[in-house]
C-alpha atoms as a printed R data frame, in Angstrom:
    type eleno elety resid chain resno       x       y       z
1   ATOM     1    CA   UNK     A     1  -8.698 -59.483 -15.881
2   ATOM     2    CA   UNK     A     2  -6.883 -61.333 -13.357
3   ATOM     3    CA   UNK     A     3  -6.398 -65.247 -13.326
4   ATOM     4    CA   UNK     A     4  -4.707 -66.513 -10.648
5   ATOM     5    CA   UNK     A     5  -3.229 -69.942 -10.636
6   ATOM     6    CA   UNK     A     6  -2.411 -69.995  -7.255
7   ATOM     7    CA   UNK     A     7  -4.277 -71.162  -4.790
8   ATOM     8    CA   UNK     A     8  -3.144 -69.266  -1.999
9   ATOM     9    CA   UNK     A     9  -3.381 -65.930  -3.483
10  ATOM    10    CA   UNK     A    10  -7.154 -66.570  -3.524
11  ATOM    11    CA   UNK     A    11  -7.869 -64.162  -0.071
12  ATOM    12    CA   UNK     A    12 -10.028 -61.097   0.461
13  ATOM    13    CA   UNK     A    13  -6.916 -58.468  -0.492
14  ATOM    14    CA   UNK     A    14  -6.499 -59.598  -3.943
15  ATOM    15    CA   UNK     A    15 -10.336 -59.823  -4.214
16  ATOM    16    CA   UNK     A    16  -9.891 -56.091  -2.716
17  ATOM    17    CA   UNK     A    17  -7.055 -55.057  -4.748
18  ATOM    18    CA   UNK     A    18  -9.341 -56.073  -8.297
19  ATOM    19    CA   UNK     A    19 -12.156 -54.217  -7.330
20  ATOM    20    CA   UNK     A    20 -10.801 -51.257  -6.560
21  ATOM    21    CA   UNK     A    21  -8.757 -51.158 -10.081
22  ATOM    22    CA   UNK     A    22 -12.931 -52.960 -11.476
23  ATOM    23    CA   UNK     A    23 -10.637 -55.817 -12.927
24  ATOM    24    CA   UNK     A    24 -12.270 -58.918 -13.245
25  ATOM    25    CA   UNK     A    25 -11.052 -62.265 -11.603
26  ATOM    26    CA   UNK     A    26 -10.938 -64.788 -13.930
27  ATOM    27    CA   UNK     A    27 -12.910 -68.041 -12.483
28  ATOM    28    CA   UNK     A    28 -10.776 -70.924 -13.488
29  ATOM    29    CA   UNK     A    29 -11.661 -74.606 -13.112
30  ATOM    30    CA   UNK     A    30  -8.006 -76.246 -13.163
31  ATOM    31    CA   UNK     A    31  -7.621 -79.672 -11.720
32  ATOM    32    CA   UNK     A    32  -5.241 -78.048  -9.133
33  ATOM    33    CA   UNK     A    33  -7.177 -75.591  -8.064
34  ATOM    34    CA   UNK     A    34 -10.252 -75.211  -5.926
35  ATOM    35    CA   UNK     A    35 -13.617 -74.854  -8.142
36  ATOM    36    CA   UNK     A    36 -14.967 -71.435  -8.318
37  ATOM    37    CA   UNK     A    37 -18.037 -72.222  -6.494
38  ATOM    38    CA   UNK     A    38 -15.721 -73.582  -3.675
39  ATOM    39    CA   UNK     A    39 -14.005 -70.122  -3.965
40  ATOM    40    CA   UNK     A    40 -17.687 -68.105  -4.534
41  ATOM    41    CA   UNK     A    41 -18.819 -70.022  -1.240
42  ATOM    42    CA   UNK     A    42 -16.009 -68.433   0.962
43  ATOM    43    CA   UNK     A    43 -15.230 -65.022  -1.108
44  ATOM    44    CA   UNK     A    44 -17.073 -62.073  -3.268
45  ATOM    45    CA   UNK     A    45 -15.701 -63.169  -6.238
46  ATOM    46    CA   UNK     A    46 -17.256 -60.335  -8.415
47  ATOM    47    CA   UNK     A    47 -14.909 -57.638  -7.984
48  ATOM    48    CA   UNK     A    48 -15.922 -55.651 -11.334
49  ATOM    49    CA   UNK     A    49 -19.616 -54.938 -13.759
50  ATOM    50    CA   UNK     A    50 -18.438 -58.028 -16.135
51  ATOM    51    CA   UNK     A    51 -17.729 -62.003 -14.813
52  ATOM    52    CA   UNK     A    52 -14.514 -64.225 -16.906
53  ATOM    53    CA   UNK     A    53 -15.019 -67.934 -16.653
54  ATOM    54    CA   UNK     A    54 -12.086 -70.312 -18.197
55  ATOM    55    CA   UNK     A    55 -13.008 -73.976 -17.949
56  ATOM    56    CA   UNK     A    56  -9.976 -75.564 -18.627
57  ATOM    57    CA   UNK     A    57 -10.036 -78.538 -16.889
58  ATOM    58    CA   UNK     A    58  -7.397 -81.357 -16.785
59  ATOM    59    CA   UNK     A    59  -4.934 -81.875 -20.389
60  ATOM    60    CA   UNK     A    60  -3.426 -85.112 -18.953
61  ATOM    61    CA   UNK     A    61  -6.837 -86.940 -17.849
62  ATOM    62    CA   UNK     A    62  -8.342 -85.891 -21.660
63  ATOM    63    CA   UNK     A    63  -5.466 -86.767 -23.616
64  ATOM    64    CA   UNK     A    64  -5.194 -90.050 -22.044
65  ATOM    65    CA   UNK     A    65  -8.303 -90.911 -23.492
66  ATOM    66    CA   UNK     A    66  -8.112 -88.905 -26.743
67  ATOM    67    CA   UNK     A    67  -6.218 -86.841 -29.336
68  ATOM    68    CA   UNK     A    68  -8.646 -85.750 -32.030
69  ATOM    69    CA   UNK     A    69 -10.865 -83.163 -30.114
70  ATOM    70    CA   UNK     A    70 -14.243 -84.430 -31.519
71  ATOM    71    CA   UNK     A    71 -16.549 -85.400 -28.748
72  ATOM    72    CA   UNK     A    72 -16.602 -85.410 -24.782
73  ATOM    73    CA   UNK     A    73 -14.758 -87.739 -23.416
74  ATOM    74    CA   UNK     A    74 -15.248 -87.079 -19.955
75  ATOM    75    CA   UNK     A    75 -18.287 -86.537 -17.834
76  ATOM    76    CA   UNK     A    76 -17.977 -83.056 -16.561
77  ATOM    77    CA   UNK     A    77 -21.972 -83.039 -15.649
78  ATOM    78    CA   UNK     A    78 -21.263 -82.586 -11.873
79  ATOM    79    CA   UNK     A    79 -19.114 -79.190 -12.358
80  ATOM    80    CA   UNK     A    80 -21.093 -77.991 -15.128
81  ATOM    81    CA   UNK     A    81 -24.366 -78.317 -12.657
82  ATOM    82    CA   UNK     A    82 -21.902 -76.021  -9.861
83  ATOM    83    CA   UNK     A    83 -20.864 -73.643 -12.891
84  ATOM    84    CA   UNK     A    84 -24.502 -72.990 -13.578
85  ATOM    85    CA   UNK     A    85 -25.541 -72.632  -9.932
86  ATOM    86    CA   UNK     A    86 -22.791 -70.049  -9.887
87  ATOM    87    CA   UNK     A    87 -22.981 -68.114 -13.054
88  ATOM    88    CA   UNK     A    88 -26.890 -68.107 -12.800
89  ATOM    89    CA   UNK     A    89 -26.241 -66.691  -9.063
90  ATOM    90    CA   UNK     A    90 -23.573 -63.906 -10.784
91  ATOM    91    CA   UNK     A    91 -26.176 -62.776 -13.327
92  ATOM    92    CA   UNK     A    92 -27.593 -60.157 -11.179
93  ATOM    93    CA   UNK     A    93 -24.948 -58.658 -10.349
94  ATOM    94    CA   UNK     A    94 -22.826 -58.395 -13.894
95  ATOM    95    CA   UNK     A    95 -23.417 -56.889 -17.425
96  ATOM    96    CA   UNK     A    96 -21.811 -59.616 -18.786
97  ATOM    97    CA   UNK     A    97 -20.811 -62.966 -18.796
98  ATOM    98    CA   UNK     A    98 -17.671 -64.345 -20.680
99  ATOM    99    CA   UNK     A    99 -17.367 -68.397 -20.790
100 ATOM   100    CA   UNK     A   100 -14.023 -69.873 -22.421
101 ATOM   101    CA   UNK     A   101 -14.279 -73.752 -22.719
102 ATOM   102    CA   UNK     A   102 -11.130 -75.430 -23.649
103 ATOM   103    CA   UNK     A   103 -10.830 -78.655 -25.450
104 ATOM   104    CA   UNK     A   104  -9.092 -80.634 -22.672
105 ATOM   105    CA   UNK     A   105 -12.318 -79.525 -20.435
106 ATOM   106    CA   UNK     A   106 -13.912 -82.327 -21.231
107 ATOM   107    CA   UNK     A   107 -12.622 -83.775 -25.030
108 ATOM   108    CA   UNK     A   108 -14.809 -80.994 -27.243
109 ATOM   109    CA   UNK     A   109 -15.266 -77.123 -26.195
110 ATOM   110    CA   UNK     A   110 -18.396 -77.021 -28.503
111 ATOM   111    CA   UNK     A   111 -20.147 -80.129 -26.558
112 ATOM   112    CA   UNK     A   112 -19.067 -78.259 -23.271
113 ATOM   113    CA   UNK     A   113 -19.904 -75.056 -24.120
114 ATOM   114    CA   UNK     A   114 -23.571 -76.352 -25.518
115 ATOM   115    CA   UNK     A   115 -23.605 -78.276 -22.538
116 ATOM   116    CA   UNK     A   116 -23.485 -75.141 -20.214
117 ATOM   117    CA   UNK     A   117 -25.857 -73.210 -22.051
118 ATOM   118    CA   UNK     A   118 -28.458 -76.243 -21.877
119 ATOM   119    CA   UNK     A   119 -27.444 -75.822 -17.852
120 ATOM   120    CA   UNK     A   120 -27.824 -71.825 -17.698
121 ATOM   121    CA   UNK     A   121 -29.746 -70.766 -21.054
122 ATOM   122    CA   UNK     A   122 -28.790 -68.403 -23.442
């Protein structure tokens, strides 16, 4: 797996370089970089038989409205909605398909990760 945290490296040779080694790139929601449906709009971004999601969102923003981890603290509806568009759109064409939800997501990587589900099913 690949997961590139720079927005310019996010062009068709890279995408070419991964698939031809079937490494995965990792699709990461950062608040610096472009969504992954942005990204999925312009580019092929399924360069291997399995898909690596990492919804990590933004630590300052969740922080700065909690510490304890415990519930959602931030609507992330909207790019949950574009995550299932895109994941649902990915299912044909992968085995497999690996979410990661981290806490500062949204306050609670359980609530986001139900959340999702609810969006894409099981």
């Amino acid at each position: 797996m690949s997961e590139i945290r720079n927005r310019a490296w996010l062009k068709q040779p890279l995408l070419d370089v991964l698939e031809r080694h079937r490494t995965a790139l990792v699709l990461v929601e950062l608040n610096y970089m472009p969504h992954p449906a942005d990204v999925a709009a312009d580019l092929d971004v399924v360069t291997t038989d399995f898909a690596y999601a990492r919804l990590i969102g933004d630590r300052k923003a969740v922080e700065a409205k909690t510490k304890t981890f415990d519930r959602i603290v931030l609507d992330r509806g909207a790019s949950l909605r574009r995550w299932a568009d895109l994941l649902q759109a990915m299912k044909e064409r992968v085995s497999e398909i690996y979410v990661f939800a981290n806490n500062h997501y949204a306050g609670h990587a359980p609530a986001t990760v139900e959340e999702l589900e609810g969006l894409t099913g099981p």
